[in-house]
C-alpha positions, -999 to 999 in steps of 0.1 A, spaced: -473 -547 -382 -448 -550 -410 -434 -516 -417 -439 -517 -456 -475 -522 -442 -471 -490 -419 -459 -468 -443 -486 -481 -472 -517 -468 -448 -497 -432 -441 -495 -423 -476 -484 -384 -483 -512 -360 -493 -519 -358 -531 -496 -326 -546 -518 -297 -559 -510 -304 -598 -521 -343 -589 -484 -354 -601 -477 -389 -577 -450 -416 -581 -457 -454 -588 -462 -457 -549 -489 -428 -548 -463 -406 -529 -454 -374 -540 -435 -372 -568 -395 -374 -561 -373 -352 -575 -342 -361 -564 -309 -363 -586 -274 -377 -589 -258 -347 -571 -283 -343 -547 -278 -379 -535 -241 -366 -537 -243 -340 -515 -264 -367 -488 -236 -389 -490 -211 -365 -485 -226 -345 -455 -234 -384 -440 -198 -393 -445 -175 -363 -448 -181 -356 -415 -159 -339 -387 -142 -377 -380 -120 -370 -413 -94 -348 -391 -89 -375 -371 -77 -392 -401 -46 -380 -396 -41 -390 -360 -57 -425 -371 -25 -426 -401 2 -417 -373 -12 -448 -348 -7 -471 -377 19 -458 -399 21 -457 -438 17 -492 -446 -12 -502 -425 -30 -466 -420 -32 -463 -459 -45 -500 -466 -69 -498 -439 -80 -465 -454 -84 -477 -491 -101 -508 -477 -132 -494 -458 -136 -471 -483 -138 -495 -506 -159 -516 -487 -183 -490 -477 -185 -483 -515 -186 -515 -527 -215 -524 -501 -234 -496 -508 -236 -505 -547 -251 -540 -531 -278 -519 -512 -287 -496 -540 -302 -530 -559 -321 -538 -530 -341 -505 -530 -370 -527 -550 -382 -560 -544 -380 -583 -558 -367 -568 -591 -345 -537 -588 -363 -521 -613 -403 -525 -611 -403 -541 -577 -419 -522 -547 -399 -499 -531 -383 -506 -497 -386 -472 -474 -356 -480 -451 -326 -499 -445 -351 -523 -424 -380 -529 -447 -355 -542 -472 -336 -568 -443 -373 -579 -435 -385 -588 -465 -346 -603 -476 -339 -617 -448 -367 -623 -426 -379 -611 -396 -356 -623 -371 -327 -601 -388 -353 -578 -395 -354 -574 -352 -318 -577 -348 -305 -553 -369 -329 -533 -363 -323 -531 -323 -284 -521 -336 -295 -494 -364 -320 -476 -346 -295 -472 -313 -268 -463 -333 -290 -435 -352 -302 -426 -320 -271 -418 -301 -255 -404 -331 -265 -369 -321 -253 -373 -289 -217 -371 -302 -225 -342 -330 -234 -317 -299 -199 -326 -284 -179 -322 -312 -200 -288 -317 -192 -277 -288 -157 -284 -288 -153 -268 -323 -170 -234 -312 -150 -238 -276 -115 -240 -301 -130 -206 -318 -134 -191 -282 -100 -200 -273 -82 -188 -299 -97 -154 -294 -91 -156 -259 -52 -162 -264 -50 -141 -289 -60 -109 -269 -41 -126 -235 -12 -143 -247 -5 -179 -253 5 -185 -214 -29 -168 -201 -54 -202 -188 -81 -197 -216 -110 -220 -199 -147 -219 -212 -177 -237 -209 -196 -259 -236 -228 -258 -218 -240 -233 -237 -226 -240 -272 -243 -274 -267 -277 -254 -257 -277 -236 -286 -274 -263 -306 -301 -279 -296 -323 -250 -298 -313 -250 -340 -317 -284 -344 -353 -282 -328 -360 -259 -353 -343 -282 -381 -358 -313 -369 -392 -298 -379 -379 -305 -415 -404 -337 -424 -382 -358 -444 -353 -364 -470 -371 -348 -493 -372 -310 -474 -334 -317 -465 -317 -313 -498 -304 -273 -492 -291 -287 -458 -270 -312 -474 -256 -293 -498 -248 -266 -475 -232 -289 -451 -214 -309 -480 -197 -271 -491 -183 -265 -458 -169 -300 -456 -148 -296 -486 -139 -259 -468 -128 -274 -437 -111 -304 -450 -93 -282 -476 -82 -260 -452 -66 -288 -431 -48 -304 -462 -37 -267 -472 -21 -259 -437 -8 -292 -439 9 -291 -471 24 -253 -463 37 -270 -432 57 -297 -452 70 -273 -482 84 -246 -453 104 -276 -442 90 -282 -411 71 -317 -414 72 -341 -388 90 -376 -384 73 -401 -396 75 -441 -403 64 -471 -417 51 -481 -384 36 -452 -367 45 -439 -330 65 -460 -311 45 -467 -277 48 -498 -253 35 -528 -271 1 -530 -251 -6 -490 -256 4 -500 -296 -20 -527 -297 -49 -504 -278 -38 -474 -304 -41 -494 -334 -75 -506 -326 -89 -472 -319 -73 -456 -350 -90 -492 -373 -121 -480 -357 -118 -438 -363 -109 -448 -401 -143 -476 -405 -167 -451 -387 -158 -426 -414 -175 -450 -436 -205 -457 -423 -231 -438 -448 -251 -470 -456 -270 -469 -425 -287 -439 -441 -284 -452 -481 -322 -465 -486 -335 -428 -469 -309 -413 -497 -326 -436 -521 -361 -427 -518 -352 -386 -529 -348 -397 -562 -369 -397 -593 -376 -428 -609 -363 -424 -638 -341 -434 -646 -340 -463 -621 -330 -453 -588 -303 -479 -585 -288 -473 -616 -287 -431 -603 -276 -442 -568 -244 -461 -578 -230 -434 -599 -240 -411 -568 -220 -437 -549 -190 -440 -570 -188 -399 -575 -194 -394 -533 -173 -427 -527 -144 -415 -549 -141 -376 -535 -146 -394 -498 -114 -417 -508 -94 -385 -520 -108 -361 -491 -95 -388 -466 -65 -396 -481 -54 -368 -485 -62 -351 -451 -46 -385 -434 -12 -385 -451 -6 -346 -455 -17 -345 -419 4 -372 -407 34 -358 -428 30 -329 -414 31 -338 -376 45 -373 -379 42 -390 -346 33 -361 -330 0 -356 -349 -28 -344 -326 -62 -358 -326 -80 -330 -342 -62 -322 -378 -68 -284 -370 -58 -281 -333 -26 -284 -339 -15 -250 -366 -27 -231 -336 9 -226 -320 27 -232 -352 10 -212 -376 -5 -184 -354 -13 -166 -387 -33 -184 -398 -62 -183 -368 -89 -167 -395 -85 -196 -415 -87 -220 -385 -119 -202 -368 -132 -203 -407 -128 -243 -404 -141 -246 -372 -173 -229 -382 -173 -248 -411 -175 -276 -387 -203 -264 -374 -224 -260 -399 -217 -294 -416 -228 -311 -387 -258 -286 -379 -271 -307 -414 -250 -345 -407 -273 -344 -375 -306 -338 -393 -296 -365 -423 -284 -392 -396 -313 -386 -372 -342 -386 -402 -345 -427 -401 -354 -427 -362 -378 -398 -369 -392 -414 -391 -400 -451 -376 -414 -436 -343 -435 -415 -360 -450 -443 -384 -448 -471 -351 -470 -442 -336 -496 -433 -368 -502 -476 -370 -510 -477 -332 -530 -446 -329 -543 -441 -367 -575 -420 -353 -558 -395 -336 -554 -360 -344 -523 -357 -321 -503 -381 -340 -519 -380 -378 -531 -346 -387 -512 -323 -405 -520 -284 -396 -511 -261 -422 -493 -226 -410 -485 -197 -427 -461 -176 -418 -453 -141 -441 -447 -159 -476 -438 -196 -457 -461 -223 -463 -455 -256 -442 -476 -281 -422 -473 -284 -383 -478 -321 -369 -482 -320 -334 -467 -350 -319 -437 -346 -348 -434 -313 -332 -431 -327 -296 -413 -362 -302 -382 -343 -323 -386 -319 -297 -382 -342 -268 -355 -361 -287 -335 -332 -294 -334 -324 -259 -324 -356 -241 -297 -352 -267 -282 -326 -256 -290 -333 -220 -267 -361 -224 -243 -346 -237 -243 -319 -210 -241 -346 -187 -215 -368 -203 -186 -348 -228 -171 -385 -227 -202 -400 -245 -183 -400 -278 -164 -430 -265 -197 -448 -259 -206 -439 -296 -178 -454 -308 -181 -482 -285 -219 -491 -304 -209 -479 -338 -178 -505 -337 -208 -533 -327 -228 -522 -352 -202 -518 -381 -199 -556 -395 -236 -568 -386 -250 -530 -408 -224 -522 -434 -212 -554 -442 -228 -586 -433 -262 -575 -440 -253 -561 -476 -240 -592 -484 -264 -613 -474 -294 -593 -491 -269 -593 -523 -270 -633 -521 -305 -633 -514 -316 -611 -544 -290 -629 -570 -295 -664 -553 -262 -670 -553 -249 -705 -546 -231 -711 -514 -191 -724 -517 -188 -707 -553 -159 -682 -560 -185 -655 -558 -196 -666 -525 -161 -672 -504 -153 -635 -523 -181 -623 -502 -175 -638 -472 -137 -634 -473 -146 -596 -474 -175 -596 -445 -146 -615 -424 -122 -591 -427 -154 -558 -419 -156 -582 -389 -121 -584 -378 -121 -546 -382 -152 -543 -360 -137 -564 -333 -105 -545 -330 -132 -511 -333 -149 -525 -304 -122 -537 -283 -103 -501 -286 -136 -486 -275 -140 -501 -248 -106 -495 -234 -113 -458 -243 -143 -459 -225 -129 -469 -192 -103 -439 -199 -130 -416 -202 -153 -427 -174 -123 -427 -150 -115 -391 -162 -146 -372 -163 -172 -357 -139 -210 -361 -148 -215 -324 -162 -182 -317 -160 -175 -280 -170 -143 -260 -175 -136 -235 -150 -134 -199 -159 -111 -163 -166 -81 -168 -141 -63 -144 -159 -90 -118 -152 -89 -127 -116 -53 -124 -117 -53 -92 -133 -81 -78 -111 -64 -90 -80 -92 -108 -61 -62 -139 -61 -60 -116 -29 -74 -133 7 -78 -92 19 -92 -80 -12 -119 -110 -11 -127 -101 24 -134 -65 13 -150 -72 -15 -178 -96 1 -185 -68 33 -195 -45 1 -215 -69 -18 -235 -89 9 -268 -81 26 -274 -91 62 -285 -126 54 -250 -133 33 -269 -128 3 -256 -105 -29 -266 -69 -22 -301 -60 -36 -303 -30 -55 -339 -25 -61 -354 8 -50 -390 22 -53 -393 29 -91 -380 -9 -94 -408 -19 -76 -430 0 -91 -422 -14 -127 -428 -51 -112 -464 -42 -99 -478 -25 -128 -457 -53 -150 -482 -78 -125 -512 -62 -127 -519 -43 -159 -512 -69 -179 -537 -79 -205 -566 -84 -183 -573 -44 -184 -585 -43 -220 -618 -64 -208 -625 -41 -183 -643 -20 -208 -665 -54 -214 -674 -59 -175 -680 -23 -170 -709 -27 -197 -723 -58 -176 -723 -36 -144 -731 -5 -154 -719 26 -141 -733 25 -107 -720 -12 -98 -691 -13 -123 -670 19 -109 -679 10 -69 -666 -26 -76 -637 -10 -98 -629 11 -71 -635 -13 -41 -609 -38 -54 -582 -18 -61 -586 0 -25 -585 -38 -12 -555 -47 -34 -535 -14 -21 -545 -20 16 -536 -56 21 -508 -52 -1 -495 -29 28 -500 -52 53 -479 -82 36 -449 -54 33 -449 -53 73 -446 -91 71 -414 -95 52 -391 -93 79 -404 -117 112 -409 -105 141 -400 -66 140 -406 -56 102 -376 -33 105 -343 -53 122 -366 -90 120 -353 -119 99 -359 -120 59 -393 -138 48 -379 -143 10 -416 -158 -2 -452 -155 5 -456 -186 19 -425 -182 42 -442 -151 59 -474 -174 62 -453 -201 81 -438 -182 102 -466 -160 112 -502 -186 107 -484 -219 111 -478 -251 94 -511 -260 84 -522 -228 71 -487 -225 53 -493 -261 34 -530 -252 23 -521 -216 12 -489 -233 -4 -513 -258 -25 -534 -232 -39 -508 -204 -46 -484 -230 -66 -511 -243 -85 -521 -213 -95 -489 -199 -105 -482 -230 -122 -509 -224 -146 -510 -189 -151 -480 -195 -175 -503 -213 -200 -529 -183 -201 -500 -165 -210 -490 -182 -238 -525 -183 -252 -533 -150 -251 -500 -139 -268 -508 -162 -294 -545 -145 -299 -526 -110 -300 -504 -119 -325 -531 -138 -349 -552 -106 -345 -518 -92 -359 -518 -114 -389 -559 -111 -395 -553 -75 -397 -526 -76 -425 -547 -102 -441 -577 -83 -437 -564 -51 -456 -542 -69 -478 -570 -95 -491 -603 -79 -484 -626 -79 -453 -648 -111 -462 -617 -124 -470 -616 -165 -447 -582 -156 -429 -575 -185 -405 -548 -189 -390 -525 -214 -362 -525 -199 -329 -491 -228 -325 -464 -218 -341 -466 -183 -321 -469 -202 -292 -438 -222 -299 -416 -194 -307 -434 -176 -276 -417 -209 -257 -389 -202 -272 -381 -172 -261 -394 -179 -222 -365 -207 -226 -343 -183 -229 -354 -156 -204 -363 -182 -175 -326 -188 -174 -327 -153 -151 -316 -165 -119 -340 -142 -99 -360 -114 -98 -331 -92 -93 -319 -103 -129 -354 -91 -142 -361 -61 -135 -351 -45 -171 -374 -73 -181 -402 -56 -160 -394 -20 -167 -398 -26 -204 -428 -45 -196 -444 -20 -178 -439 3 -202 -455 -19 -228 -485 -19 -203 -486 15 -202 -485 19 -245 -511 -6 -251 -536 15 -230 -527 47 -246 -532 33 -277 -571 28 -272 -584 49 -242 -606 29 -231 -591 -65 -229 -597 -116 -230 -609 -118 -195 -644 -110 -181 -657 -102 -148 -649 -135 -127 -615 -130 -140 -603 -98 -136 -600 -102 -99 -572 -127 -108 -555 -97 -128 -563 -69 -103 -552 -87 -71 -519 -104 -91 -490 -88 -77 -499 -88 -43 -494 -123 -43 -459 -119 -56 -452 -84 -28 -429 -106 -7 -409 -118 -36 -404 -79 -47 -396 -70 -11 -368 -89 -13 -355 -68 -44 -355 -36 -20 -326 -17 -6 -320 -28 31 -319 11 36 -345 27 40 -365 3 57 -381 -21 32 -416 -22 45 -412 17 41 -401 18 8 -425 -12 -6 -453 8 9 -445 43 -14 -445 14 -46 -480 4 -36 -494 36 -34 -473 46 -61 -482 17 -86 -516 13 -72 -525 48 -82 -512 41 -115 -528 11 -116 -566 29 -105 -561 57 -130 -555 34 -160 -581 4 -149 -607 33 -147 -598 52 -179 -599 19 -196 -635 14 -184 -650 41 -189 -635 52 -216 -639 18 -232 -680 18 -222 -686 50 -230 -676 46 -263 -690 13 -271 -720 15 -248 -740 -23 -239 -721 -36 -271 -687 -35 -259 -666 -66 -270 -650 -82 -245 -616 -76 -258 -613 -35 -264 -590 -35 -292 -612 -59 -314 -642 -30 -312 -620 -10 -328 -614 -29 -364 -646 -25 -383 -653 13 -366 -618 25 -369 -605 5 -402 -574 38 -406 -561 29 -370 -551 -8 -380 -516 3 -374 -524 13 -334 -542 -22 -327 -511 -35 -342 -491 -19 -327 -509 -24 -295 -510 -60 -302 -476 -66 -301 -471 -45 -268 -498 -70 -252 -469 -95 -262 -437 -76 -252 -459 -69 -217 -471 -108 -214 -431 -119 -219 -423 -99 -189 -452 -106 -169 -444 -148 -180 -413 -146 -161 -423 -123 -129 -453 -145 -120 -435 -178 -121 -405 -168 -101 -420 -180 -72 -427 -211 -86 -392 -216 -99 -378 -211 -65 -400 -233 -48 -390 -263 -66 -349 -252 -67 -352 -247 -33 -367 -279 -21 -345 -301 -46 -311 -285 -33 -322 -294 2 -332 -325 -7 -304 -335 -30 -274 -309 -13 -243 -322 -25 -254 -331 -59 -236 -306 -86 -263 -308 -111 -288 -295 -84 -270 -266 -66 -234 -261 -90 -231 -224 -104 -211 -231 -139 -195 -195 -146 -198 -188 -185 -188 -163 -207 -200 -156 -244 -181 -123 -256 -184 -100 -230 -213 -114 -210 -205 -133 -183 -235 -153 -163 -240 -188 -148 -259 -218 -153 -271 -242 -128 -282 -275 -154 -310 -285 -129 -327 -250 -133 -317 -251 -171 -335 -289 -175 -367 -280 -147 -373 -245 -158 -372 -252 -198 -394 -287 -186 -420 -258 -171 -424 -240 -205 -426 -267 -228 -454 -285 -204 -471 -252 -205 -465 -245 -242 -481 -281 -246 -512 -276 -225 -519 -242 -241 -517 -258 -278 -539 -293 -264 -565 -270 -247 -570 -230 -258 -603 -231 -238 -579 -233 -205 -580 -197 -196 -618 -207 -184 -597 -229 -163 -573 -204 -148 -603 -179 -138 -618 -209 -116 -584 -217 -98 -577 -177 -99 -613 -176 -81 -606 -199 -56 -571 -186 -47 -584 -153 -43 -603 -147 -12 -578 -168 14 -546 -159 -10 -555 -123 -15 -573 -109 18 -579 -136 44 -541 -144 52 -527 -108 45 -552 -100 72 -548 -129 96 -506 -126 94 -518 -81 100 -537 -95 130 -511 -117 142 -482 -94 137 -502 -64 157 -519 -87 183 -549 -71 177 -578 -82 201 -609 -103 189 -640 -83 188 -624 -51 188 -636 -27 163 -600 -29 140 -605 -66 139 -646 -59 134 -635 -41 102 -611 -63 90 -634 -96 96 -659 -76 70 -636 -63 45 -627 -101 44 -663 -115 36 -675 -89 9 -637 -104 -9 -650 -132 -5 -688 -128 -15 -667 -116 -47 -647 -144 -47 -680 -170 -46 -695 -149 -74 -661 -152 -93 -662 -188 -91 -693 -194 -104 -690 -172 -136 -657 -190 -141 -675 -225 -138 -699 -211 -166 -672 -201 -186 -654 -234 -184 -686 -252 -191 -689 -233 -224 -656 -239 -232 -653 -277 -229 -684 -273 -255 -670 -252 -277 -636 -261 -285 -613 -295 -292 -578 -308 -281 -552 -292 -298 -578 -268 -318 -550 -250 -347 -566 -223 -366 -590 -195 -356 
């Protein structure tokens, strides 16, 4: 399908005042300087300190008339394009959308899939090279800091990883910007800080020359060996022609503006006034640069004040951020055409679906916008790989230039001229014609010598680089804090190393205790209220009671199976299903493996639904007061659970559960304040056993938090009475309490009884609200530890020498040092974006949860506690302990059955009730 015939069936929504241009689109209202600012962010980019470097490899004569030339080229092509925005009259014809809707219907469709195949990989990759030159900018701020405050002669070595990370994480949240049209403040804040950074290296240049202190320069340029000259040359044609290169995105520029007065009339002044301050901007940063270094110029303009204008560091770090921020926007204005022709490739083969066509509109305080889903998770996606790469290869640039050489003639010169001919009809072997191809010959010969340097860059780079290659860190903090020192090393690791070779654990009872109750009060206990009122008080307290006796007692039976044989002096266990192999078997250990994974690998989905229902009851409230109770407030569960992603990202980065337990303090305490707040929550009976029973199938994983000394099975016995006390007291006050003040109509969430009884305590359900979502970030990372260390485990024994799977990269942002291991980086953030996805495609799946919660409990829960107890103790068959612990077993799971089939119910109504990727409530 013809992609003029794409984008007529995906016309834009009507705008409220009914206003539309000739194509029924939204009216434009683009303008000369807005164009202006696109062209300038497209082409102004951090490439024009290279200039300089470019002018010293060629030397006056050449480096300023290849300058002048591919600007004027660039220019003079782009005043060719801007006719060919119509067809077939420049004026009244229809509009072409894109670069490649205007070569198909010029030109035909085999150019059409040519230069298509060449645009769209260029665009593509573009981004790659923006998150490398990010990183190194912010890496330049870091180590001019760093020598500032240690000297110039102190090893000042940092890591990009985690500029590039962040990054990405803005540009996810920029890519949601649906076209041109929404990216106009971007461009013009990016355009500003190019003019700062640029001017900043053509002031420090020029103050370099008047002190008297320029470099030596020449006609020629640096004198090298005739083959390095030739390979030099090349590369600095290519640097100078890639500065160019703002065609590609000329058609997008195009369709911002008004039509009227004609957009191709608007777009060559906007191309004449962006060409002309791109000529000045680059000439002037490439010959005060290159007089200010001569031969000696560096590659990056602004690298090289550092050791001959110390002063001036502010107004180096100032350009560096500069940097930064231009290219935050030059990614988004670059990246918008390949946005935009895989989202209308996927609207014209899917045209029905809701996933790829429906627009959801969100609100957020005063921000209006509209949510699509798949534009959320393809620019997602994209953004990611991006940076991945990136990551993975810091010499990528030289593949960039590699493609953007092949793509230079074919895109910004050959193609302009042949749509020129095409539109004018010129007549082939006229003065006009051999003009044009004169100049397309010489964009060619250019492109060659482009792609001939990259390539021999490229094989520099690949022979010089380490996939994820990151800079080691702080040796002058080493030095200074003498662990250069065999002895001192020595000492050092007897202090900080358990038994097994592992970092000391520090965790001691009250540690543990924050980690249960962050497990098991978690949301669950505000519908406690609800299945009290289907029990009544006779059933509801005995089972109430009866559960959390069985959840205290078996959980005291796993903390005598950490340690294997003797659960004093015996070897570590370090997970649940450890203890289970070592003490049931291998059989026993795979089935109880399957179930436990599967259900933690869930549980992070309920998770994120149910933080996004606490925080829309959030925004009902507000809207409630603020616009009246019969007021229709609806409202997108997704955008809270993409910023709820967000911030798991982030947090899931925690190596361990040693790293979390401020996370689970302050969510325990959040459990604890949301309880308070009502005395007396979106699970019912079949589920709460899942919420009861939950941190007894993570009491391993806290064991191996504990203090060697005392004992840990001591010491993880005083948490479980401890937190399981705790845990009773508030489970029943919230039952009780909860029934008794709602009697046989209590709603199955507690705090939503409470709006249309209590309307003056709207600021305690808020308020309560938002510690349901504090608690429920905590409790997202404790649950699905265990998870993450299954799958890090079994890849770095699989894959053992691989540094992307076991490699520690040490890292250091201010005074926070930590490390990052990019396989948990990529699997981990894979985790919550999958989850993140399932939650928005199916909010019914907590029904789905309960049922695997249900089946996992009995055999999780009580079955292989006891069997490992029996095991362990040797107690006899038929004896009256094992009598009692064979009937404790089948009344858990008589509860378990019953559990089961309420959740099959549940799901049942569920599938009924809702729709993939349901938005609003």
């Amino acid at each position: 399908m013809a992609l003029s015939e794409v984008e007529a069936k995906f016309r834009h929504g009507l705008s409220e005042s009914g206003e539309v241009d000739d194509d029924g689109k939204l009216k434009r209202t683009g303008t000369v300087w807005t164009a202006c600012a696109h062209i300038i962010t497209a082409s102004i980019g951090a490439g024009v300190l290279s200039l300089a470097w470019a002018m010293a490899q060629l030397g006056w004569l050449a480096g300023i008339f290849i300058l002048l030339f591919c600007t004027f080229a660039a220019g003079y092509a782009s005043t060719l394009l801007a006719d060919c925005y119509r067809f077939p009259d420049p004026v009244s014809g229809k509009r072409n959308y894109s670069y490649m809707e205007a070569v198909k219907v010029y030109l035909g469709g085999t150019m059409h899939k040519i230069c298509g195949w060449m645009l769209y990989i260029n665009l593509a990759t573009i981004g790659v090279g923006f998150t490398i030159t990010t990183a190194k900018s912010l890496l330049a701020i870091q180590k001019s800091n760093c020598h500032r405050k240690y000297g110039e002669d102190s090893t000042c070595m940092f890591s990009s990883i985690p500029h590039m990370v962040g990054f990405g994480i803005v540009e996810i949240f920029l890519s949601q910007l649906q076209n041109f049209h929404k990216l106009t403040w971007l461009s013009k804040l990016a355009a500003t800080m190019s003019f700062v950074y640029a001017t900043i290296g053509i002031g420090l240049s020029l103050a370099k020359i008047i002190s008297g202190h320029g470099g030596t320069t020449s006609l020629a340029g640096v004198e090298q060996s005739s083959s390095e000259k030739i390979w030099m040359t090349f590369i600095a044609a290519g640097d100078i022609a890639f500065a160019c290169s703002y065609a590609l995105v000329l058609f997008d520029i195009q369709d911002t503006l008004k039509s009227s007065p004609p957009e191709n009339k608007v777009m060559k002044r906007a191309v004449v006034i962006g060409g002309l301050t791109m000529a000045l901007l680059f000439t002037m940063c490439g010959s005060f640069g290159y007089a200010a270094f001569g031969n000696k110029t560096p590659e990056n303009l602004l690298a090289g004040f550092g050791d001959e204008m110390p002063w001036a560091f502010w107004l180096l770090d100032l350009a560096n951020f500069c940097n930064v921020v231009h290219i935050v926007g030059a990614f988004q204005v670059l990246c918008q055409p390949v946005f935009r022709i895989v989202e209308l490739l996927a609207r014209s083969r899917w045209p029905k679906s809701n996933f790829f066509t429906k627009e959801s509109p969100v609100k957020l305080g005063n921000m209006k916008f509209n949510l699509n889903i798949f534009r959320l998770t393809w620019r997602t996606f994209y953004v990611v790989v991006v940076t991945v790469i990136a990551m993975a290869m810091p010499f990528f640039t030289n593949m960039l230039a590699l493609l953007g050489a092949i793509g230079y003639w074919p895109l910004i010169a050959y193609v302009p001229i042949e749509l020129h001919i095409a539109q004018n009809k010129i007549q082939k072997l006229t003065l006009r014609w051999f003009g044009l191809q004169l100049l397309s010959f010489l964009c060619l010969l250019i492109s060659l010598a482009a792609a001939s340097g990259s390539i021999y860059g490229l094989h520099k780079g690949l022979s010089a680089y380490k996939l994820f290659q990151v800079e080691a860190g702080f040796r002058h903090e080493l030095s200074e804090s003498g662990l250069n020192n065999p002895a001192k090393i020595a000492e050092a690791e007897e202090l900080l190393v358990d038994d097994d070779g592992k970092l000391k654990r520090t965790g001691t009872v009250w540690t543990g205790c924050a980690h249960i109750i962050t497990t098991s009060i978690g949301a669950g206990v505000l519908s406690l209220a609800w299945a009290m009122a289907q029990l009544g008080w006779l059933a509801g307290i005995f089972i109430l009671l009866f559960c959390t006796f069985t959840a205290g007692y078996t959980a005291t039976l796993l903390a005598d199976c950490y340690r294997f044989p003797d659960p004093v002096l015996g070897k570590r266990n370090y997970s649940y299903m450890e203890a289970v192999k070592v003490y049931l078997g291998g059989t026993m250990h795979k089935i109880g493996g399957w179930i436990l994974y599967l259900d933690l690998a869930t549980i992070g989905v309920g998770f994120t639904i149910t933080t996004a229902k606490s925080l829309v009851a959030i925004q009902k409230s507000n809207c409630h007061r603020k616009n009246g109770e019969d007021s229709p407030c609806m409202f997108s569960y997704i955008p809270h659970m993409v910023g709820f992603a967000l911030v798991e990202i982030l947090l899931s980065q925690l190596p361990n559960f040693h790293k979390l337990t401020w996370l689970s303090k302050l969510a325990a305490i959040m459990g604890w304040r949301k309880n308070l707040s009502c005395r007396g929550g979106p699970v019912v009976v079949r589920k709460n056993l899942d919420d009861v029973y939950s941190s007894r199938r993570y009491c391993i994983c806290l064991l191996d938090t504990l203090k060697s000394s005392p004992a840990e099975n001591k010491v993880m016995k005083k948490v479980v009475v401890i937190g399981g006390l705790t845990m009773t007291v508030f489970f029943m006050m919230c039952s009780s309490l909860g029934y008794a003040a709602f009697g046989n109509k209590t709603p199955e969430n507690l705090l939503a009884g409470f709006e249309d009884d209590m309307p003056w305590a709207f600021w305690l359900l808020d308020i309560a609200n938002f510690c349901i979502v504090v608690h429920i970030v905590g409790a997202f990372q404790v649950l699905c530890q265990p998870v993450f260390r299954i799958v890090e485990v079994l890849a770095g024994r699989r894959w053992p020498k691989s540094d992307f799977v076991t490699k520690e990269n040490l890292v250091r942002l201010g005074n926070m040092k930590f490390s990052i291991n990019m396989f948990r980086l990529t699997w981990r953030t894979s985790f919550v974006v999958l989850a993140t996805v399932i939650a928005m495609a199916m909010p019914f799946f907590t029904d789905m949860l309960a049922l695997l919660g249900a089946i996992g409990y009995w055999p999780l829960i009580v079955y292989i506690p006891i069997e490992m107890h029996i095991v362990q103790n040797k107690i006899q068959k038929k004896s009256l302990h094992w009598f009692g612990l064979q009937l404790l077993s089948f009344m858990c799971f008589l509860l378990s059955l019953a559990a089961a089939s309420g959740s099959i119910y549940g799901l049942h109504k569920g599938l009924g009730a809702y729709k993939l990727f349901q938005a609003r409530e």
